[in-house]
C-alpha positions as a printed Julia matrix, in Angstrom:
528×3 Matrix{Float64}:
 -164.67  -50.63  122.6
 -162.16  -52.88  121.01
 -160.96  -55.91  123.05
 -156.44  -55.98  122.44
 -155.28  -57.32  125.73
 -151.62  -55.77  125.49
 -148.88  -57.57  126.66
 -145.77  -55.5   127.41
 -142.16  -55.61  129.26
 -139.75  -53.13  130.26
 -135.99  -53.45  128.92
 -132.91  -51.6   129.82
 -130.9   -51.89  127.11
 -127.65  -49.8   125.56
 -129.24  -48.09  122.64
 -126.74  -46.65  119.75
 -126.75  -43.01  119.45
 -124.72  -43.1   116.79
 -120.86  -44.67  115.59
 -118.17  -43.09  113.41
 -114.81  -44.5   111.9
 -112.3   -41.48  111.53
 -108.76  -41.69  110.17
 -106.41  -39.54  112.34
 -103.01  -38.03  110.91
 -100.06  -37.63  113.3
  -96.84  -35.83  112.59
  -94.69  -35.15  115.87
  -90.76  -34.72  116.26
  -89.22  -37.35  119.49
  -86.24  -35.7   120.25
  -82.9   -38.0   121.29
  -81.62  -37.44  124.38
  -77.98  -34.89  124.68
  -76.61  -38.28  126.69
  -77.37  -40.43  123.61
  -75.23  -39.89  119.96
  -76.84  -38.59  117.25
  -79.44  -40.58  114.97
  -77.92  -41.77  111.09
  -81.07  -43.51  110.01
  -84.37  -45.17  112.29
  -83.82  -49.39  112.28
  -86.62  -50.55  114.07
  -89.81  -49.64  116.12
  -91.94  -50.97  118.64
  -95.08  -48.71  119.17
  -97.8   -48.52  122.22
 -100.79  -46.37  122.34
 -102.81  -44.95  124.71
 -106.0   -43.08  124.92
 -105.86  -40.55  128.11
 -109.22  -38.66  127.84
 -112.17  -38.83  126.3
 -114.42  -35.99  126.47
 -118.14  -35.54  125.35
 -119.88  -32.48  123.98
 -122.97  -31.55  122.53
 -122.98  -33.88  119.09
 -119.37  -34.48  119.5
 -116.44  -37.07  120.95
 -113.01  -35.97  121.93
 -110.31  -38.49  122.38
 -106.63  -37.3   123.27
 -103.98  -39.89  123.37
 -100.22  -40.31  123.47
  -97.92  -42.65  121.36
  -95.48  -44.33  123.35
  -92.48  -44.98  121.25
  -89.3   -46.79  121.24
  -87.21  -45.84  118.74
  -84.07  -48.42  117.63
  -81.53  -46.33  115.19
  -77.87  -46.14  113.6
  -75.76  -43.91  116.04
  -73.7   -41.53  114.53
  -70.19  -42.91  116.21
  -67.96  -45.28  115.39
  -67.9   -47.76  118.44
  -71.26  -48.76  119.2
  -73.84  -47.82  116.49
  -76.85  -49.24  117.24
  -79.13  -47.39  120.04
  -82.38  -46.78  121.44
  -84.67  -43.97  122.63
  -88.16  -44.02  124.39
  -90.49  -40.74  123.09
  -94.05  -40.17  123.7
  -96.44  -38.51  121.01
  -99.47  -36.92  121.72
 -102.44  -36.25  119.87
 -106.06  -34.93  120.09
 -108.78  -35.55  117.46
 -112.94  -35.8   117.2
 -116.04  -37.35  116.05
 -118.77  -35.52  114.98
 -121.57  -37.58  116.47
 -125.53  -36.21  116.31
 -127.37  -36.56  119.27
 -124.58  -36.82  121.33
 -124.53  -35.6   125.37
 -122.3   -35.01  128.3
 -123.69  -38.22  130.34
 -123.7   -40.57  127.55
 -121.09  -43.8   127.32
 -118.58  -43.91  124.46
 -116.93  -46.95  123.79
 -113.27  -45.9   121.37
 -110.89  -48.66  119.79
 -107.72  -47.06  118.16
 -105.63  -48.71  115.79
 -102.28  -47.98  114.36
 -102.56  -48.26  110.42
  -99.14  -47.08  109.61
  -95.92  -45.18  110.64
  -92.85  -43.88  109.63
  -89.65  -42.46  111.08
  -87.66  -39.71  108.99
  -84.09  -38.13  110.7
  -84.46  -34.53  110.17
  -80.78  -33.48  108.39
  -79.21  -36.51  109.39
  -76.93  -37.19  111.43
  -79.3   -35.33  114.09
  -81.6   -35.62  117.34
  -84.66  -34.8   115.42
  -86.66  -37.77  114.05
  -90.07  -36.94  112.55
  -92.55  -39.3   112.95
  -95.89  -39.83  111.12
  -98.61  -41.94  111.68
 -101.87  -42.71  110.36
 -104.34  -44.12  113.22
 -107.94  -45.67  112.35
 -110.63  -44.55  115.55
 -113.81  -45.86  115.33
 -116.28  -44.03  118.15
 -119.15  -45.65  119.29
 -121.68  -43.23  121.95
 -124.13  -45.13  123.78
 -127.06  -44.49  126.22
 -128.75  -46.41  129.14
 -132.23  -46.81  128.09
 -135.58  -47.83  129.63
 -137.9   -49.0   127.08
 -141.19  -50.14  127.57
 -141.8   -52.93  124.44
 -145.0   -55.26  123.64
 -144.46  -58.65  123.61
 -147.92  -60.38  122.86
 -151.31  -58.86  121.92
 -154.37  -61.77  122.97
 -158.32  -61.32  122.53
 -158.22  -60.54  118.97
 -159.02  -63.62  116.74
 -157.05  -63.92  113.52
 -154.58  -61.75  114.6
 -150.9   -61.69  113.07
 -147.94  -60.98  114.9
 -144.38  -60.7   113.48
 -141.32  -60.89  115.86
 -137.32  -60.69  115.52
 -135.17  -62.03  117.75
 -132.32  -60.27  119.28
 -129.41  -61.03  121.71
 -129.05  -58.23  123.85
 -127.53  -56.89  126.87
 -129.73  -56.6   129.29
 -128.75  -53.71  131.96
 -129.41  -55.26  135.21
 -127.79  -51.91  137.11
 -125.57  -48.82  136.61
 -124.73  -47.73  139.77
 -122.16  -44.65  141.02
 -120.5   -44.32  143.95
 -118.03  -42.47  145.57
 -114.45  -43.33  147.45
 -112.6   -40.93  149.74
 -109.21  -41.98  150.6
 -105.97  -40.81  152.05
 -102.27  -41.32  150.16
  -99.25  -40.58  151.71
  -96.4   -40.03  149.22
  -92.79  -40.03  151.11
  -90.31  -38.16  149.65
  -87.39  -40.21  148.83
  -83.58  -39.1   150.63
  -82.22  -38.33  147.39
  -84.4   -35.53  146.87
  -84.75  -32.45  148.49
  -87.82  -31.39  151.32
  -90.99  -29.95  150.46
  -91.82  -26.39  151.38
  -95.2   -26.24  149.1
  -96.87  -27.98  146.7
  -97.26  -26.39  143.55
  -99.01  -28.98  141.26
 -100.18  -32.5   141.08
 -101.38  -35.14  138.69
 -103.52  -37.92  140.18
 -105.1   -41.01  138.29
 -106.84  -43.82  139.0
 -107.47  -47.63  137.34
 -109.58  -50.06  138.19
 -107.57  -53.59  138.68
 -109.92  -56.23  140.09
 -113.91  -56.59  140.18
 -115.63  -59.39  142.43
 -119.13  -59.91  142.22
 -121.22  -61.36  145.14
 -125.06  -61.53  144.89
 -126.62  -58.12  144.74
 -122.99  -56.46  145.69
 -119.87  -55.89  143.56
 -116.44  -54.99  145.03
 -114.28  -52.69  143.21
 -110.18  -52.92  143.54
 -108.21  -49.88  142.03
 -104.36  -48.14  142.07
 -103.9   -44.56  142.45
 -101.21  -42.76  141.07
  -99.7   -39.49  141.87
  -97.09  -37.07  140.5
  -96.5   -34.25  142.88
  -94.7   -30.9   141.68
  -93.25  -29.37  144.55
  -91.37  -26.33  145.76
  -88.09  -27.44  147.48
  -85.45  -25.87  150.34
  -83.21  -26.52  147.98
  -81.24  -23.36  146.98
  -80.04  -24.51  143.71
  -83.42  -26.06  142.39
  -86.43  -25.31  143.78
  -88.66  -27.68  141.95
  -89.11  -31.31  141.92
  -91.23  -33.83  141.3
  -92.09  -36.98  143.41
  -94.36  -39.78  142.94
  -96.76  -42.35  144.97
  -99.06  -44.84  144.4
 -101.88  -46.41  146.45
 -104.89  -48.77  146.39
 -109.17  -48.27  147.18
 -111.08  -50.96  147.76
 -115.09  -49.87  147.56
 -118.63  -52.21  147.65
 -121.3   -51.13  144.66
 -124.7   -52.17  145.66
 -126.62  -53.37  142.44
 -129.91  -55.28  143.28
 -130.39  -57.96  140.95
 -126.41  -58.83  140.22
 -125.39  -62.39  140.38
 -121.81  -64.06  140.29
 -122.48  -65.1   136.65
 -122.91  -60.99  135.08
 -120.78  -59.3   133.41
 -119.71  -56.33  135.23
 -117.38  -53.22  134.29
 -116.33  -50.03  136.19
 -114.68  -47.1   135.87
 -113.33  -44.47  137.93
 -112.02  -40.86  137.77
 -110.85  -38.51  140.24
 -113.33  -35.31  141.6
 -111.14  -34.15  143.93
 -107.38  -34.05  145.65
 -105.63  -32.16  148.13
 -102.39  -32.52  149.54
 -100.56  -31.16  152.42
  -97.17  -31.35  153.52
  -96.03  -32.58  157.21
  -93.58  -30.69  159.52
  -90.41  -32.17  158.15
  -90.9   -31.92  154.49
  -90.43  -35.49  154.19
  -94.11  -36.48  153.76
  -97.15  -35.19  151.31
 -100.46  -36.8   152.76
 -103.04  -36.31  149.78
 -106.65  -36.54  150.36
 -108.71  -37.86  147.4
 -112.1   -38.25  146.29
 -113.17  -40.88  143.51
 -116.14  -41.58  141.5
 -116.63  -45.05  140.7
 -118.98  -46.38  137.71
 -120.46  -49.66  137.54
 -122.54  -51.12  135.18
 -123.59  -54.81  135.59
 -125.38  -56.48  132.17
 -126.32  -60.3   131.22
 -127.12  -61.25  127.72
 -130.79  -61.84  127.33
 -132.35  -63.48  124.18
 -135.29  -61.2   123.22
 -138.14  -61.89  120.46
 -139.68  -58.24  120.29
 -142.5   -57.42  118.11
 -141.8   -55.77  114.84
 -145.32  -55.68  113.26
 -148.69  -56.67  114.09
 -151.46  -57.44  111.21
 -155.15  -57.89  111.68
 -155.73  -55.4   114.92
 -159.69  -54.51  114.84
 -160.0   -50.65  113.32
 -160.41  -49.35  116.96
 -156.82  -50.78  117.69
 -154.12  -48.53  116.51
 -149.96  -49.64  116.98
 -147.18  -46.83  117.79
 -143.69  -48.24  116.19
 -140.03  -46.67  117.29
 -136.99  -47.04  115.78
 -134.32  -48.05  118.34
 -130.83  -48.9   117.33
 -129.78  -52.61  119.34
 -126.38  -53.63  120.06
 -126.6   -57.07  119.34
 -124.69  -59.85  120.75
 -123.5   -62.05  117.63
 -121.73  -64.45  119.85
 -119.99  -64.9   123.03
 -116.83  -67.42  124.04
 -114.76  -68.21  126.53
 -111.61  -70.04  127.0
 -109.05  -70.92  129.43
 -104.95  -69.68  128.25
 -101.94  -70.86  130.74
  -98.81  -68.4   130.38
  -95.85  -69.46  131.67
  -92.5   -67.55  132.43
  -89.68  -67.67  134.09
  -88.36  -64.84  136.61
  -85.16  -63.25  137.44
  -85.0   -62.23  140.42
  -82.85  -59.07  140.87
  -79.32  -59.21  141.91
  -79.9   -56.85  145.34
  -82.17  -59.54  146.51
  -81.81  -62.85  148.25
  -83.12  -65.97  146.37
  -85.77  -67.53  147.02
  -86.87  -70.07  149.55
  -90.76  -70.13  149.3
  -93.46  -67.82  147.9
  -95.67  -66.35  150.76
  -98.48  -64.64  148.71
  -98.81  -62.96  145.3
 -101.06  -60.53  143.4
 -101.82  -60.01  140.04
 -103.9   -57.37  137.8
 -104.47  -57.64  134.06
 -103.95  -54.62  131.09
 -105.28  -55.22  128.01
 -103.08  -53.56  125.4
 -104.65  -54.37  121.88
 -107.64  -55.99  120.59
 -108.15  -57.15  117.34
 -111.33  -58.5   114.89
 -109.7   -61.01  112.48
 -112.01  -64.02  110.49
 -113.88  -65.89  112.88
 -111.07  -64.56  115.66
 -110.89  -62.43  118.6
 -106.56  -61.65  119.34
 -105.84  -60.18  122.47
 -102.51  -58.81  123.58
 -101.85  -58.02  126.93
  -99.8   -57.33  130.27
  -99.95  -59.7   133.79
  -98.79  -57.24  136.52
  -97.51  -59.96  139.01
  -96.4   -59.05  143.03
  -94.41  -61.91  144.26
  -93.88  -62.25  147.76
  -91.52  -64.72  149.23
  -89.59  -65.88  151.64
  -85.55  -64.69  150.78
  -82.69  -67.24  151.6
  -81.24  -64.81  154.03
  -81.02  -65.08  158.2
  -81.89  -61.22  158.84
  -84.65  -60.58  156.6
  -87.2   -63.14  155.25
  -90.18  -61.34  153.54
  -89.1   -60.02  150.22
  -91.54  -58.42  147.33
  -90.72  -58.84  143.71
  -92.41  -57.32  140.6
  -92.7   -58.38  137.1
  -94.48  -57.56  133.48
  -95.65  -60.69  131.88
  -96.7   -60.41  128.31
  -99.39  -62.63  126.99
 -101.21  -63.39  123.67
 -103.82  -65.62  122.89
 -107.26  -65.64  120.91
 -111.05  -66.41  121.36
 -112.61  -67.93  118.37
 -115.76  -66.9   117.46
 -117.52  -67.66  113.82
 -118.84  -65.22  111.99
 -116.42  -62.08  113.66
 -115.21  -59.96  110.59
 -112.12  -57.0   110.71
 -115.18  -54.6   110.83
 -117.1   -55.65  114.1
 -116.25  -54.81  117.43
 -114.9   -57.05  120.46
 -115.58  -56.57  124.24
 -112.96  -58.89  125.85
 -112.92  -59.53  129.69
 -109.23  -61.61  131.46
 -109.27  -62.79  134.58
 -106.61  -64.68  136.86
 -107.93  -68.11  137.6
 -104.75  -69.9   139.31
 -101.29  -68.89  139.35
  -98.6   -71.95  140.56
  -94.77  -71.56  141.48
  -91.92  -73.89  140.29
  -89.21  -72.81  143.25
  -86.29  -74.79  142.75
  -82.58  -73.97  144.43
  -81.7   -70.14  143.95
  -82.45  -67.78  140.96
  -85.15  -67.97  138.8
  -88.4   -69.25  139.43
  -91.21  -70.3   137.05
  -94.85  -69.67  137.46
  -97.69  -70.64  135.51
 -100.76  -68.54  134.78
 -104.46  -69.77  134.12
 -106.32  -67.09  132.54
 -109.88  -66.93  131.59
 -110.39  -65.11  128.7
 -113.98  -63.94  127.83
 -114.84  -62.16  124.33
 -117.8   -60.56  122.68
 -118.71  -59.48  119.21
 -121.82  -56.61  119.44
 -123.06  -55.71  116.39
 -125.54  -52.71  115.74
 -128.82  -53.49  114.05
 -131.29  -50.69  113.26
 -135.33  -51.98  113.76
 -138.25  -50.24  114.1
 -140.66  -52.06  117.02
 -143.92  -51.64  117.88
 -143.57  -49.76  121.65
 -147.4   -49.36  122.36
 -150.9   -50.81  121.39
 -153.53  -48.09  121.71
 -157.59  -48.34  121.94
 -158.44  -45.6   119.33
 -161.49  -43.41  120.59
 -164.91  -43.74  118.76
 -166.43  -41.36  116.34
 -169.54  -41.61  118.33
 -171.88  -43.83  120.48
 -175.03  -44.75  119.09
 -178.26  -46.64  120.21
 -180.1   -49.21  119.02
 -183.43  -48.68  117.65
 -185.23  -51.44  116.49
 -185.65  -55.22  117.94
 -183.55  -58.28  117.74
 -180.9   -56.32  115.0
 -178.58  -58.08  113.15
 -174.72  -57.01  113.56
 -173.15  -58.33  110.04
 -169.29  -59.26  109.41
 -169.55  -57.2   106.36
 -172.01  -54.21  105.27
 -174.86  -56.26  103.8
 -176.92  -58.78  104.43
 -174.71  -61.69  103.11
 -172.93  -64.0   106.11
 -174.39  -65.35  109.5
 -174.95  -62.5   112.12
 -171.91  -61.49  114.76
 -174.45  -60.62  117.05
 -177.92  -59.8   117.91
 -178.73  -56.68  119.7
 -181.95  -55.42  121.3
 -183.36  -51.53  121.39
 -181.45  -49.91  123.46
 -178.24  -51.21  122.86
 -174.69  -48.78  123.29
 -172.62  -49.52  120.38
 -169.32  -47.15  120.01
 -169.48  -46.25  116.01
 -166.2   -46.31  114.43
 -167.12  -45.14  110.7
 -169.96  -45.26  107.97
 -169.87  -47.23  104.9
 -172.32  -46.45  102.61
 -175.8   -46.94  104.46
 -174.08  -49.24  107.07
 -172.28  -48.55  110.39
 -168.98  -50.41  111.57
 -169.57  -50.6   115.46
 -167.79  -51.72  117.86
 -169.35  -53.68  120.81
 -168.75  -53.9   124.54
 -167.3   -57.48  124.46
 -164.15  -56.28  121.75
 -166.38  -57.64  118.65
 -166.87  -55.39  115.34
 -169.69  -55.65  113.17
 -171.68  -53.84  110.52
 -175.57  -52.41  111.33
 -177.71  -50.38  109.05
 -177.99  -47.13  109.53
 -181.74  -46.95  109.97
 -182.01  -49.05  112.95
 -179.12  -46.52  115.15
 -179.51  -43.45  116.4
 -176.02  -41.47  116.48
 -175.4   -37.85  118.22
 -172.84  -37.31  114.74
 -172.36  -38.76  111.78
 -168.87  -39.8   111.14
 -167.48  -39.94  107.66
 -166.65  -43.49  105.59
């Protein structure tokens, strides 16, 4: 039998099912509030989108979304005639994507290409908007792939190899959370009698990883449609917000992976106590986490020179390849007001801080990220009867990672962290603070290879034995060239096919050879 010592290795890796880049056409009315005048003409914009839901189905993505707009226009009075209106947009569009599955990953980046306002019959509360949005849909699966790295015992042989840079899935692990919120209904509004409806979401706001072990911090968010005593209107709505904590075991994870989560919401209940005055909501949560490192892999694309009873089995897989990966430090600094109904401050006790990344965006050789610091101050107010005051503020950021050879076309993963955050308090109101940030940023492309998955022993077209004494086994069917070997009668050679008057054998130490056909008996004769 042929001799290939196989050498293989199993990879998880995130193989492309297949990407799409769809233009999507809005056209919505926002409608300006009765307290508000009427609109003359639209000034100025500022725009913020959001993707709510992404659905998959059998060969196809659905992504609904909602444009958050704030609209600055001419007011249709003579006083003041410059005002501004918040609307929100929504919209729902697909991918057609083959091979596509419920379980799969999708990975979505939306981008705003253009936009326009139009006041419908001015002066009126109507404004038209239209927008053209770019999607670009990417559905992945969590592979297992079983690859061959090296193939040894076969002299002369030829092996071609590509490299690749390649996320490596070290674990994806689920688990779940059940929690309890209580939402208190504030005095302005009226006690419950039932609950009628509720919306509950959840984010993930801070990941720490510990060896083998990753701990997942998240908000939950509630809005709560209720049925009121009130006899002049009966329904209301009230909101409440908590946090989870949960621990992800992933054997293998160390401090230095990249890990991401997600989470949605399987289940929620709420019930109402005695008094009306409190909704306790029980919750159940499905956390994802998938932990990867970026391995450099040379994987064999071709192999040349295997002996005919050596046969190679090639797949087509399609890599995401890491092109590059940076990561740099960005301080942010502000300054922040405290509000009026609060004391100043004295000292800062504690603080917290999440990060939401708005936009991302491939320029030359650049990575920009836009984004949000949720900051929770808590300090120590310049007051006798109460010291422990909590303050909350939106810190935008922008910065960028720079990475040669990005292009517009290409695709970023970006990861911000808080490293440090310092307070400036002087005498009274504001305070500064200053916030390190590490900013990490990825450009995966997709690159299409067929590799070779399997070497196989191919079966023999027959066994034959030797006949005569001391027989020659030549390199070639004649008599030209020194012998492989030298077999005596009785010999089991595995016969792989007939040339002319001379068999190509295989012997029991991997070697091939050519005998004439005289000196073997064979129970078949195979064809040349």
């Amino acid at each position: 039998m042929a001799s290939c010592q196989v050498i293989t290795e199993l990879l998880r890796l995130e193989e492309v099912i297949g990407e799409k880049t769809t233009q999507v056409n809005i056209s919505g009315e926002a409608l300006i509030p009765e307290i508000k005048p009427q609109a003359v003409q639209v000034i100025d914009h500022v725009v913020d989108k959001e993707i709510t839901r992404v659905s998959v189905i059998p060969n196809k993505v659905i992504v609904e979304g909602v444009l958050h707009l704030k609209i600055v226009y001419e007011g249709f009075v003579p006083e003041q005639t410059v005002h501004v209106f918040h609307a929100d947009i929504p919209f729902s569009t697909f991918a057609e994507i083959e091979g596509a599955e419920e379980d799969m990953t999708v990975d979505v980046h939306l981008d705003i290409e253009s936009i326009s306002f139009e006041v419908i019959t001015p002066p009126s509360r109507r404004v038209l908007v239209r927008a053209i949005l770019r999607l670009r849909v990417k559905v992945l699966r969590s592979t297992t792939l079983k690859v061959v790295t090296d193939v040894k015992g076969v002299p002369g042989i030829q092996i071609t190899r590509q490299t690749f840079k390649a996320e490596d899935i070290i674990g994806h692990e689920e688990s779940q959370v059940v929690t309890r919120l209580d939402v208190v209904v504030p005095e302005q509004k009226p006690s419950v009698v039932q609950v009628i409806d509720s919306l509950v979401e959840c984010d993930i706001t801070d990941i720490d990883i510990i060896a083998n072990k990753a701990i997942v911090r998240g908000t939950i968010s509630a809005r709560i449609i209720y049925e009121s005593d009130s006899p002049y209107q009966t329904v209301h709505v009230v909101h409440g917000e908590g946090t989870f904590e949960q621990f992800v075991e992933i054997p293998g994870l160390e401090p230095d992976m990249t890990v991401t989560a997600e989470c949605d919401v399987e289940f929620a209940q709420f019930d109402v106590s005695n008094n009306g005055r409190l909704v306790v909501g029980r919750i159940v949560l499905k956390v994802k986490v998938k932990a990867t490192t970026v391995r450099t892999l040379e994987l064999v694309v071709d192999i040349k020179g295997l002996p005919d009873g050596c046969a190679l089995a090639k797949e087509l897989v399609r890599i995401q390849e890491v092109l590059a990966e940076r990561m740099r430090q960005s301080i942010v600094s502000a300054v922040l007001d405290i509000p009026e109904e609060k004391p100043d401050v004295v000292s800062v006790v504690k603080h917290e801080a999440s990060i939401q990344i708005e936009r991302i965006t491939v320029i030359k050789n650049k990575v920009l990220i836009e984004g949000i610091i949720h900051l929770k101050t808590v300090y120590e107010g310049l007051v006798p009867a109460q010291t422990v005051h909590v303050v909350h503020h939106d810190i935008r950021f922008a910065d960028f990672v720079h990475i040669p050879g990005a292009m517009e076309d290409m695709t970023a993963d970006v990861q911000v962290d808080v490293e440090h955050i310092s307070y400036d308090v002087g005498t009274g109101d504001p305070i500064a603070v200053q916030i390190v940030l590490k900013i990490k940023a990825k450009i995966v492309v997709t690159r299409q290879v067929h590799i070779v998955i399997k070497v196989t022993v191919v079966e023999a077209a027959c066994t034959g034995t030797i006949t005569g004494e001391w027989v020659n086994v030549r390199p070639t069917p004649g008599t030209e060239g020194a012998p492989v070997a030298t077999l005596s009668r009785g010999t089991q050679v595995a016969i792989v096919s007939m040339e002319g008057q001379w068999f190509k054998v295989t012997l029991v130490d991997g070697r091939q050879g050519f005998i004439f056909a005289q000196f073997v008996k064979s129970d078949c004769m195979p064809r040349g």
